[in-house]
DRENLUM-956398 format. One line per 5 residues: number of its first residue (from 1); for each residue x, y, z of N, C-alpha, C. Coordinates in nm, 3 decimals, padded with zeros to 5 digits. Layout:
# residues N
NUM> X/Y/Z/X/Y/Z/X/Y/Z | ...
# end
This chain:
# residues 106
1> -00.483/06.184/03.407/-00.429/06.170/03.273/-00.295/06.096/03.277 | -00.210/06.163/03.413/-00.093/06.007/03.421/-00.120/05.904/03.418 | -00.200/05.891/03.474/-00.215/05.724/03.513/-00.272/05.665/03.350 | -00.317/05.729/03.334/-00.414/05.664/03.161/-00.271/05.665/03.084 | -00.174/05.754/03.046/-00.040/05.764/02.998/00.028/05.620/03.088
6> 00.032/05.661/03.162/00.131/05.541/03.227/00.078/05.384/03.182 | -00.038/05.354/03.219/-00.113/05.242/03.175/-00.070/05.197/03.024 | -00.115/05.343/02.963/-00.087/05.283/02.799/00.039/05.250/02.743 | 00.172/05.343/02.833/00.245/05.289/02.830/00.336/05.133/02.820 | 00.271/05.113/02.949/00.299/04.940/03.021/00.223/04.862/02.915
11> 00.119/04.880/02.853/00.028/04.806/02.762/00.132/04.774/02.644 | 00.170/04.894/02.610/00.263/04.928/02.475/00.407/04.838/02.476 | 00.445/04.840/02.619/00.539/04.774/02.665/00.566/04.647/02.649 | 00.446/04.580/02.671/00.426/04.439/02.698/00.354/04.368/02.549 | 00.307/04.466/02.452/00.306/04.410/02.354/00.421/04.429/02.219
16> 00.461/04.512/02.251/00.574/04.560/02.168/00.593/04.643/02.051 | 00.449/04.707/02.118/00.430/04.814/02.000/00.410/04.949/02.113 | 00.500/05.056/01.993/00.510/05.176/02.075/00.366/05.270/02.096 | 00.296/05.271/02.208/00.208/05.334/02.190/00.213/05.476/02.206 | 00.254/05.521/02.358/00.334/05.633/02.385/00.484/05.644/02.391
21> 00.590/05.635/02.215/00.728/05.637/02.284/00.796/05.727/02.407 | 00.912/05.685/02.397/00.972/05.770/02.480/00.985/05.934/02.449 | 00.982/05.948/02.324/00.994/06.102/02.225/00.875/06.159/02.282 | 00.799/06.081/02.269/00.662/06.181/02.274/00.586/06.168/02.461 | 00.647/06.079/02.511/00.653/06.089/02.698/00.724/06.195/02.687
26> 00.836/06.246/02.613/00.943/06.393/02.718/00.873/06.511/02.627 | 00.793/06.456/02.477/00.728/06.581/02.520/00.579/06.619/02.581 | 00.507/06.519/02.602/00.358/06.569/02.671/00.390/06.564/02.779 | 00.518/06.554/02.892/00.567/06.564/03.014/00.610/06.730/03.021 | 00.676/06.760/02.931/00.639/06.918/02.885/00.591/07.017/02.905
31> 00.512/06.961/02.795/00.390/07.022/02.751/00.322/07.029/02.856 | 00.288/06.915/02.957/00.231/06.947/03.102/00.264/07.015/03.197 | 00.381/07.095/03.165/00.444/07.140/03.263/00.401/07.300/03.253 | 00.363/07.342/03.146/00.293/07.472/03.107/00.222/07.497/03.155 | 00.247/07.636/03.179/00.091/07.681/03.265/-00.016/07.700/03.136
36> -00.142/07.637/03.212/-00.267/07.629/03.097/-00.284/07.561/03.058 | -00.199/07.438/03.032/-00.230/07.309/02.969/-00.274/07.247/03.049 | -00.431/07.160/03.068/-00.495/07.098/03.109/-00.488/06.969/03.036 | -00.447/06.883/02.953/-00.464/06.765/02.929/-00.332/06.776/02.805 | -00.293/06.653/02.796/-00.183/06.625/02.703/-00.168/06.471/02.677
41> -00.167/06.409/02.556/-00.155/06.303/02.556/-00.161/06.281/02.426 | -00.137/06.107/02.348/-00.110/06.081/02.212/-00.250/05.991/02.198 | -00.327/06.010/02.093/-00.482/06.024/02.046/-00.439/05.840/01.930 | -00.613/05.793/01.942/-00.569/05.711/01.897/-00.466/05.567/01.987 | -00.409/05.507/01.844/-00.366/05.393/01.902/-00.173/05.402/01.911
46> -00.166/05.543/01.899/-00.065/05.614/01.954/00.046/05.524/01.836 | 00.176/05.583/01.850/00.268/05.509/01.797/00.372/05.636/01.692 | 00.390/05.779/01.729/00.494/05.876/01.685/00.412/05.957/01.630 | 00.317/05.948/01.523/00.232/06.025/01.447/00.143/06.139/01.508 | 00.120/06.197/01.616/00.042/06.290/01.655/00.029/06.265/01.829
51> -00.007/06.411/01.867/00.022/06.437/02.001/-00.095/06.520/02.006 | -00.170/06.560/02.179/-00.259/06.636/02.167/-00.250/06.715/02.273 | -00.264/06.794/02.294/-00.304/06.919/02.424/-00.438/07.032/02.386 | -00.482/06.988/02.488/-00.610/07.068/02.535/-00.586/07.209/02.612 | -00.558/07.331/02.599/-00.527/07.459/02.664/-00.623/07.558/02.687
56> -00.593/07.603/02.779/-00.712/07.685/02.810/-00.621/07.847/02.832 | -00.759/07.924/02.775/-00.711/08.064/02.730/-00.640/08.072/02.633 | -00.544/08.181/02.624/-00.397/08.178/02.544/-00.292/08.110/02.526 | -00.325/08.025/02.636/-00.126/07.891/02.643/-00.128/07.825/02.529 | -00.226/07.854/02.470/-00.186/07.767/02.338/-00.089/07.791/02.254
61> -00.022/07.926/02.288/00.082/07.986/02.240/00.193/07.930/02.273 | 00.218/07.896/02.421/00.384/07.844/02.470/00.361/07.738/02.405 | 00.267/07.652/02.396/00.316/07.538/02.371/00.322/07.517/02.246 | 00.262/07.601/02.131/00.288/07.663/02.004/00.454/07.662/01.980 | 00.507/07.723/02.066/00.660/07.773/02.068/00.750/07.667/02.128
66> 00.722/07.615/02.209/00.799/07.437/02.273/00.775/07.364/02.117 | 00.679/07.287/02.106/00.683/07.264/01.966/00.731/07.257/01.889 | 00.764/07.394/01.819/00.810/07.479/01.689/00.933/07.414/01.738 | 01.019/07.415/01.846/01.136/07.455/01.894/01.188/07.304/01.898 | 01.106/07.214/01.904/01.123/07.068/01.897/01.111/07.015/01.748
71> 01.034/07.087/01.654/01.037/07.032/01.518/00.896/06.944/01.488 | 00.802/06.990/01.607/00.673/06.928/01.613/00.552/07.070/01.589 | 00.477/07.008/01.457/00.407/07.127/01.363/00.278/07.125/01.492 | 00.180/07.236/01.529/00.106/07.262/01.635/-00.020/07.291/01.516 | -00.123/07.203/01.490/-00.225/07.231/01.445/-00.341/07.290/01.549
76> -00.351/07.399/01.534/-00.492/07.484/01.655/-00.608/07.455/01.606 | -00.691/07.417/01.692/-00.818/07.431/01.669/-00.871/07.457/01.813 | -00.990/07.614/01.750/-01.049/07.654/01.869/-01.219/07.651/01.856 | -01.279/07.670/02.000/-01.429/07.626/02.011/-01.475/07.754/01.916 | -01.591/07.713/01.874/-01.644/07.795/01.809/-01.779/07.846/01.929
81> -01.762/08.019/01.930/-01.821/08.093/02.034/-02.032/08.080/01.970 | -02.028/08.045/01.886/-02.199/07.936/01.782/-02.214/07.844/01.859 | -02.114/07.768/01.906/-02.200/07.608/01.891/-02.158/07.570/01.783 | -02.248/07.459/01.733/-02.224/07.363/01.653/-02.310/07.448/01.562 | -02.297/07.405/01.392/-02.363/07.458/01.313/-02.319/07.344/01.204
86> -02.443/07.355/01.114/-02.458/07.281/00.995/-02.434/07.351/00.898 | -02.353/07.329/00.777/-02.353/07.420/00.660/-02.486/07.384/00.538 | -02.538/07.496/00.493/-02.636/07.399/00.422/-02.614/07.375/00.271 | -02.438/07.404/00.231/-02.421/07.365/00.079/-02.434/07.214/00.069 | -02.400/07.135/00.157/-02.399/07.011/00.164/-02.587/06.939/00.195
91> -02.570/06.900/00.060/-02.733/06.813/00.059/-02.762/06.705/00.158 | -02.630/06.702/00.234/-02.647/06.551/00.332/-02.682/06.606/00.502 | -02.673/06.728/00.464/-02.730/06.803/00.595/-02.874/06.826/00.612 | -02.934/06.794/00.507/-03.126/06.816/00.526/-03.135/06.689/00.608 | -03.058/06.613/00.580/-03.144/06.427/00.671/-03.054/06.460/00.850
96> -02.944/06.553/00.813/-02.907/06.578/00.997/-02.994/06.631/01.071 | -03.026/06.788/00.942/-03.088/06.898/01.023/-03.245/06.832/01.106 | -03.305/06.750/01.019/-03.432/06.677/01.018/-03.405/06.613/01.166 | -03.345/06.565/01.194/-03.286/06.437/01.337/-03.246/06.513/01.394 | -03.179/06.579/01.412/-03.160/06.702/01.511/-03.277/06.784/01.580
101> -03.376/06.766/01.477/-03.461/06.891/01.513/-03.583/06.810/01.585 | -03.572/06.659/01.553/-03.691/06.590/01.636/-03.624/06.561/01.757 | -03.520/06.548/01.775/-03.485/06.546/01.929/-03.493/06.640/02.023 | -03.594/06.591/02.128/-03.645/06.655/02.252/-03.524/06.620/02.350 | -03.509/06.716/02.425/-03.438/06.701/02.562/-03.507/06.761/02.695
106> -03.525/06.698/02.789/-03.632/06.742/02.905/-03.483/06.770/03.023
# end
């Protein structure tokens, strides 16, 4: 994941658009430094607007609190222990559910 950070960096560098600034290198440098955080990095074509970390177990909490403590809002989202699921208020889910359900996997 450094090296993909670092890369996009030098990319960002050489065109002159910020992909990963410096703000957001000191904090997914951080954020990596937490125990539990397995991946950290800026999503997209990067440039101040959003940051991401992937955590495993509970650390989603410290870095909840680094965050907060930096003035950077921590939107959670966790796996759902289902799977994937279709809602069926939405009428545009009969043409998913349909394609979903003819696909075989061997």
């Amino acid at each position: 994941m450094l090296g993909i950070r670092y890369h996009m960096r030098l990319m960002g560098e050489a065109t002159g658009v910020p992909i990963e600034p410096e703000s957001q290198t000191k904090l997914l440098d951080a954020t990596l430094n937490l125990e539990g955080v397995l991946l950290a990095g800026v999503p997209g074509a990067g440039g101040f607007d959003a940051v991401f970390a992937v955590t495993l177990g509970d650390s989603s909490s410290n870095v909840t609190k680094i965050w907060s403590s930096l003035n950077v809002l921590a939107l959670l989202v966790k796996e759902d222990p289902y799977g994937v699921s279709l809602e069926s208020a939405d009428p545009r889910t009969n043409e998913i559910t349909s394609a979903v359900s003819s696909i075989h996997i061997e």
